[in-house]
C-alpha positions in Angstrom: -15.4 -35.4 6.2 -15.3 -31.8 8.2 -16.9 -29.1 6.5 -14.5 -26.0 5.6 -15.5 -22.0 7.1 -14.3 -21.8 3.4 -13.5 -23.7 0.9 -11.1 -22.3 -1.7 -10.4 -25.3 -3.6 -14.0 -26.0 -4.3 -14.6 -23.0 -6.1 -11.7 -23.0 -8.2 -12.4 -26.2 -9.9 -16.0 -24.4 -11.1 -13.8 -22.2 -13.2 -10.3 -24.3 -13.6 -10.2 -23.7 -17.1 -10.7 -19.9 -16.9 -8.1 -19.1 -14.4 -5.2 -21.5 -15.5 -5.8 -19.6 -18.8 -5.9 -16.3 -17.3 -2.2 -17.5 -15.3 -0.9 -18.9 -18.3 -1.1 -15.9 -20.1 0.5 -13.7 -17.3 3.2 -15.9 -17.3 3.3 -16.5 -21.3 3.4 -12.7 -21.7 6.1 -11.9 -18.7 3.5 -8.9 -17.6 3.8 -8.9 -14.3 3.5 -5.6 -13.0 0.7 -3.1 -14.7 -0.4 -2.9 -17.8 -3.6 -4.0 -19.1 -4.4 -6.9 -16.9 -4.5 -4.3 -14.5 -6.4 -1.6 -15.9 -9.0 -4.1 -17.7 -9.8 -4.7 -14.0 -9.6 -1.6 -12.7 -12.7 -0.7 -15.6 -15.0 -4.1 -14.8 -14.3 -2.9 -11.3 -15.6 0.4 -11.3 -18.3 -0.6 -13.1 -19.5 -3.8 -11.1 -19.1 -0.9 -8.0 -21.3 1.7 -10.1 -18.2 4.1 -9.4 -16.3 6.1 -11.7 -12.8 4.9 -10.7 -11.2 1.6 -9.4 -7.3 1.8 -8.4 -5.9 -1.3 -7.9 -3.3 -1.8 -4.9 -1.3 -4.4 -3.0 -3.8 -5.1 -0.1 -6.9 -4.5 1.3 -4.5 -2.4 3.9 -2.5 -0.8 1.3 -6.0 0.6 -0.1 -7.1 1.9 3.5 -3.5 3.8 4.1 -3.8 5.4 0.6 -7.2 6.6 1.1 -6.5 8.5 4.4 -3.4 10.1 2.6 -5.3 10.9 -0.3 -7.8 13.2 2.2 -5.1 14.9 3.6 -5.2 12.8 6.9 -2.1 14.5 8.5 -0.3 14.1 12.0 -2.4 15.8 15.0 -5.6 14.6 13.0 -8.1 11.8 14.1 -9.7 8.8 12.6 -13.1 7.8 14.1 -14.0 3.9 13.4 -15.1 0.9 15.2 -13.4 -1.4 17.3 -15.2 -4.9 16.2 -13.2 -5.1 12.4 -9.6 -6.3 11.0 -6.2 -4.6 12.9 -5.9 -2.9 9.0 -9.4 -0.4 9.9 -7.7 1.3 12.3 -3.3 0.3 11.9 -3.3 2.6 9.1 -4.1 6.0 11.0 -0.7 6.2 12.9 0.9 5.6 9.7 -0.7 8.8 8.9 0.7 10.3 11.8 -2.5 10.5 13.1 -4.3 9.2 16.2 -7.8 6.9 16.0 -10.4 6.3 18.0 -12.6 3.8 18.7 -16.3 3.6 18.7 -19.9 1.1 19.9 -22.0 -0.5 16.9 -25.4 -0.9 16.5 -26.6 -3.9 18.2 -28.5 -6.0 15.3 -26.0 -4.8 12.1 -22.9 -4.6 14.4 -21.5 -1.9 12.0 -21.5 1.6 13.0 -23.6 3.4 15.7 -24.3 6.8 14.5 -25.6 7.8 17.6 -22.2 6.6 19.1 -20.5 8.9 16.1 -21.9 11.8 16.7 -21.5 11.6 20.2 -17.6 11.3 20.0 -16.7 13.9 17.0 -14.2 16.6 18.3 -12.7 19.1 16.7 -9.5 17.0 15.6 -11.7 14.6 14.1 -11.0 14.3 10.2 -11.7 11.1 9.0 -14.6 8.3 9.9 -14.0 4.8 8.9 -17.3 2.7 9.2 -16.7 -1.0 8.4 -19.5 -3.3 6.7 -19.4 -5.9 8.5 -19.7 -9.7 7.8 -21.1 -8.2 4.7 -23.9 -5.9 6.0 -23.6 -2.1 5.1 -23.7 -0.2 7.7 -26.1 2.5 8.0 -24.3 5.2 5.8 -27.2 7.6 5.2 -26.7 9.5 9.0 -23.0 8.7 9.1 -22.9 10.7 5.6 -24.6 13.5 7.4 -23.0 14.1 10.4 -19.8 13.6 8.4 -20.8 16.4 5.9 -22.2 18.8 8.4 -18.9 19.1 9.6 -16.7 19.2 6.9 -15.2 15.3 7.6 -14.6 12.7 5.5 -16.1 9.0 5.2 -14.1 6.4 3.8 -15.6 2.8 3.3 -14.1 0.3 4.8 -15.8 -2.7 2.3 -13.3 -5.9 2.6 -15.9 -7.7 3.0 -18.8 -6.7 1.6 -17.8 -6.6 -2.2 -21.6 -6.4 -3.7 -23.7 -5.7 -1.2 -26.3 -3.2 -1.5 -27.2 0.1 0.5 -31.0 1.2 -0.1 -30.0 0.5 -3.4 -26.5 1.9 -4.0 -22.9 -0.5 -4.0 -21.2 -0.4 -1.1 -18.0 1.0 -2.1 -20.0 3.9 -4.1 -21.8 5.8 -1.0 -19.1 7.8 0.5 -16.3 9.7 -1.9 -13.7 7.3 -1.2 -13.5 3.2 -0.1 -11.5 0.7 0.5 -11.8 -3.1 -0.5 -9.8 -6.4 0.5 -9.1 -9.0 -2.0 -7.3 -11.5 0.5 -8.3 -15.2 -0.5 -10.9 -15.9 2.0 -12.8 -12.5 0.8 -15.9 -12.8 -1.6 -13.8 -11.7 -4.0 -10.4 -13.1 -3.5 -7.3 -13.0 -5.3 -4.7 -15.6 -5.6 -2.5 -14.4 -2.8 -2.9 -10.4 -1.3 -4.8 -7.5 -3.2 -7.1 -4.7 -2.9 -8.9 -1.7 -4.7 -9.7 2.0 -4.1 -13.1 2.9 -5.5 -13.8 6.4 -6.2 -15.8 8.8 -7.7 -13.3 11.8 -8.5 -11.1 11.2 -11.2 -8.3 13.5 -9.8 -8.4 11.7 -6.0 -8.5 8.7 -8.1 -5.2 9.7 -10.1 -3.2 11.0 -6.8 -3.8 7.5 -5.3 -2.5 5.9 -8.4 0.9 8.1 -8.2 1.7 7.8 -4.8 0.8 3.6 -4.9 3.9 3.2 -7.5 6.2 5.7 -5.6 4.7 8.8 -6.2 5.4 8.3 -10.1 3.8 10.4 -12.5 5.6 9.7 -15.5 8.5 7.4 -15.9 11.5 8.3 -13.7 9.3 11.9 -12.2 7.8 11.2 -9.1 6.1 14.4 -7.8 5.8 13.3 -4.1 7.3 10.1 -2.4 4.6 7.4 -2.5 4.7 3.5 -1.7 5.0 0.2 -3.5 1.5 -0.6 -3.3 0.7 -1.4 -6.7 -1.5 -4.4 -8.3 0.3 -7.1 -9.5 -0.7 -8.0 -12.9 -1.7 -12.3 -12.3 -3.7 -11.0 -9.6 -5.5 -9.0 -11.4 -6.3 -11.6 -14.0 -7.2 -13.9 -11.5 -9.5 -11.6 -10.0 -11.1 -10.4 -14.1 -12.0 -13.8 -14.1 -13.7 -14.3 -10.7 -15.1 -10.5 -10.7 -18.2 -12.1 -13.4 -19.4 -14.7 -11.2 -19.6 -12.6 -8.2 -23.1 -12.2 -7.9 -24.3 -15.8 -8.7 -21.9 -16.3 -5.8 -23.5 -13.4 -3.4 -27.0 -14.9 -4.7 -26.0 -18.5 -3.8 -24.2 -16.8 0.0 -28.0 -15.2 0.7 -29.6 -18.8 0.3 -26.7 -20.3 2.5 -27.7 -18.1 5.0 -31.6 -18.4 4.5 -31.0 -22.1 4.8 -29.6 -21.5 8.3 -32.0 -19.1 9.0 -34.9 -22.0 8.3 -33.0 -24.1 10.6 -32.0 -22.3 13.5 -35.5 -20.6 13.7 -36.4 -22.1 16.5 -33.1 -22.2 18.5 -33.4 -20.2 21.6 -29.9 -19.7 22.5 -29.0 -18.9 19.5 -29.3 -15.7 17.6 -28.8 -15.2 13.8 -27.8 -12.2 11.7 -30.0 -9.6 11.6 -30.6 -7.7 8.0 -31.5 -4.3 8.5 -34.4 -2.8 5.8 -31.9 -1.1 4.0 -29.6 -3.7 3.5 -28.8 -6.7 1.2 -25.8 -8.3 2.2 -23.4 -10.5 0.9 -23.1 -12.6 3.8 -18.4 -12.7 3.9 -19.5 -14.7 7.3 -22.8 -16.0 8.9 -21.9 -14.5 12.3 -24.3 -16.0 15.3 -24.5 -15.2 18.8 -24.7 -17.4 21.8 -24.8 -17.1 25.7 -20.4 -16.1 26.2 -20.5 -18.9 29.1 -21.1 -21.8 26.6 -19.1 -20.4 23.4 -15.8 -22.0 23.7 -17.4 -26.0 24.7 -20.0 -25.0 21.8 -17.3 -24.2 19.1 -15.4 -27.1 20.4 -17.8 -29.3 20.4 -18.4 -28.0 16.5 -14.8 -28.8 15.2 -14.2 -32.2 16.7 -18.0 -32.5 14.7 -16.2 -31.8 11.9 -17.7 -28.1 11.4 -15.2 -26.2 10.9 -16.2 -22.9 13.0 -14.7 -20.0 13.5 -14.3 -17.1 16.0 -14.0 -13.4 14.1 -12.4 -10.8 17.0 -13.5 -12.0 19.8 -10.9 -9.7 21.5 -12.2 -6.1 20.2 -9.9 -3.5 18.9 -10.0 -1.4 22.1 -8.9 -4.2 24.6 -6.0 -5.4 22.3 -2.4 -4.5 23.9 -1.3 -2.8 20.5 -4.3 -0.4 21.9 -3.4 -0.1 25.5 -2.5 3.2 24.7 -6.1 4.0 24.3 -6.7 3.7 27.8 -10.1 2.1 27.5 -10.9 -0.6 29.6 -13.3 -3.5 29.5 -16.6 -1.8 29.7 -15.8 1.1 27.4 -17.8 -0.5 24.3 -20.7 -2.9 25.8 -22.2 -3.7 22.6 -18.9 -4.1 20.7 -17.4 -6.5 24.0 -21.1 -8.4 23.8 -20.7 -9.3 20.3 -17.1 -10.5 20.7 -18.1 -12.7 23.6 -21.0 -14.6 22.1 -19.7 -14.7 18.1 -19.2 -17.8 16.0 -18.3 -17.8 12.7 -20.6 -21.0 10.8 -19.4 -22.4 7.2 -20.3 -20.0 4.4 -19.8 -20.0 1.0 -21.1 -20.5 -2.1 -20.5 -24.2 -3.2 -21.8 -25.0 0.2 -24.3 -28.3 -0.2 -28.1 -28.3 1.0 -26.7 -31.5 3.4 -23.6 -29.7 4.2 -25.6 -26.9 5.5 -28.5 -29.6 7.4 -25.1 -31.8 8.8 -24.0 -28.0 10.3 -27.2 -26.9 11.8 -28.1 -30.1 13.3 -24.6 -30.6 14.8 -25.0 -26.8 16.2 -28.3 -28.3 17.9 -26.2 -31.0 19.3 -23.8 -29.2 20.7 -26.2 -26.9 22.8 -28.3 -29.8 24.1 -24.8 -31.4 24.9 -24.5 -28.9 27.9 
């Protein structure tokens, strides 16, 4: 039987009951759009990010293209972010009218490089998207200060970090404004697409409200044009229900990847996440590195094994031909084009058994001593 990168099924029968109820009562009810489903959400999701406001939206993109309009991003402005993330990170500038830029991580979190940031700020610069990663935060204490010494603003990019910890703080809660992803696969997944806004002022937080239900204010005034990119309702009650497990699931995630840790430990060729000091991921993906010559025979080898690996962006942002335009050519990013050479994705997620994760690690062996 092959083991799943995910598997979805498996985690729905540990809470069947709760969820078919949650549906049934959508349905029962005929509340599909709004109302307290929504907003009920909204509140546990605030709090679970220690934030003061939650705005529910369509999408994980949705939620990045209303945070950059709710700064004011405008055309002739420019969004500095990395090129190792999702399309949606960096898609949503040009809806803006604005142009983005791409930027090197850090070699062991492979989120953000302040050095790199600092480095490539110019005077259009308005935003700065970092992206944690694989859910690791990325070092947001020196991105937060260059970003404030110069009057920019730092939006969180945190699809997939939903619960990870910063020296302490939520991701999602560090910077005025973030973004999260509920898309199925996510930590926190919904029942088809979703995503949030987390904020900490209440008026930012009611302009992205307005202009996610068409710039509505009251019913039939709309002060601005806006978008359909509101929450729908049975995703939100999907997503009430999931929201209190979340951290037993990060927990069980951690001990996933401590398990693989144990294992791999003394696999030369291969090199496991690194957790930064400040950090306690959630572990979205277990993300390891091997030499780029042998990647493709080694992830091969691992599916027709029945492990059901993965490659995340192994073509980077900047090299894509939706970015020729960029003009930056192979070379431009080293540590960003390293990463995407030598990443595989390995099976992660909580309902992941101790000889699931054994049968994974041991067939990773095999493949590397296969040649």
């Amino acid at each position: 039987m092959s083991i799943p990168l995910v598997d979805l099924k498996a985690q729905y029968l540990t809470i069947k009951d709760e969820i078919d109820a949650a549906i049934a009562e959508i349905v029962t009810n005929t509340s599909f759009i709004g109302g307290k489903p929504v907003s009920d959400f909204e509140a546990a999701f605030a709090a679970f990010c220690e934030v003061k406001c939650a705005v529910g939206v369509a999408s994980g993109t949705a939620a990045l293209h209303l945070a950059l309009c709710a700064t004011d991003v405008k055309p002739g402005d420019e969004v500095l972010t990395v090129s190792q993330t999702f399309i949606a990170t960096a898609e949503v500038a040009p809806l803006c009218g604005a142009s983005v830029r791409m930027i090197d991580i850090d070699p062991q979190t492979y989120c953000m490089d302040p050095a790199a940031l600092e480095a490539a700020i110019s005077e259009k610069t308005r935003a700065i998207i970092p992206v944690h990663l694989y859910g690791h935060p990325a070092d947001m204490d020196p991105i937060m200060r260059i970003a404030a010494s110069r009057g920019i603003t730092v939006i969180e990019d945190a699809a997939q970090s939903h619960g990870a910890r910063y020296r302490g703080r939520r991701v999602g809660s560090i910077a005025p404004i973030a973004t999260f992803s509920f898309y199925p696969g996510k930590n926190l997944g919904a029942y088809g697409d979703a995503g949030a806004v987390t904020l900490q002022d209440e008026e930012t937080a009611q302009r992205v409200t307005m202009l996610s239900n068409h710039g509505r204010w009251q019913k039939y005034k709309h002060l601005v044009e806006g978008f359909n990119y509101r929450l729908d309702a049975l995703q939100a009650a999907v997503l009430s229900v999931k929201l209190k497990y979340l951290n037993e699931w990060s927990e069980k995630r951690r001990r996933v990847a401590a398990r693989y840790d144990e294992l791999l430990a003394d696999v030369e060729e291969v090199t496991r996440p690194h957790v930064a000091d400040y950090a306690e991921p959630v572990y979205h993906l277990y993300v390891i590195q091997v030499p780029p010559e042998r990647r493709e025979a080694i992830t091969e080898y691992l599916r027709e094994h029945g492990v059901m690996a993965q490659l995340h962006y192994p073509i980077p942002l900047h090299l894509q031909p939706a970015y020729e335009h960029l003009g930056m050519k192979p070379g431009a990013l080293p540590v960003t084009e390293s990463l995407a050479a030598r990443c595989i994705s390995m099976p992660v997620f909580p309902e992941l058994r101790p000889e699931q994760i054994e049968t994974v690690a041991q067939t990773l062996k095999d493949a590397l001593a296969a040649g």
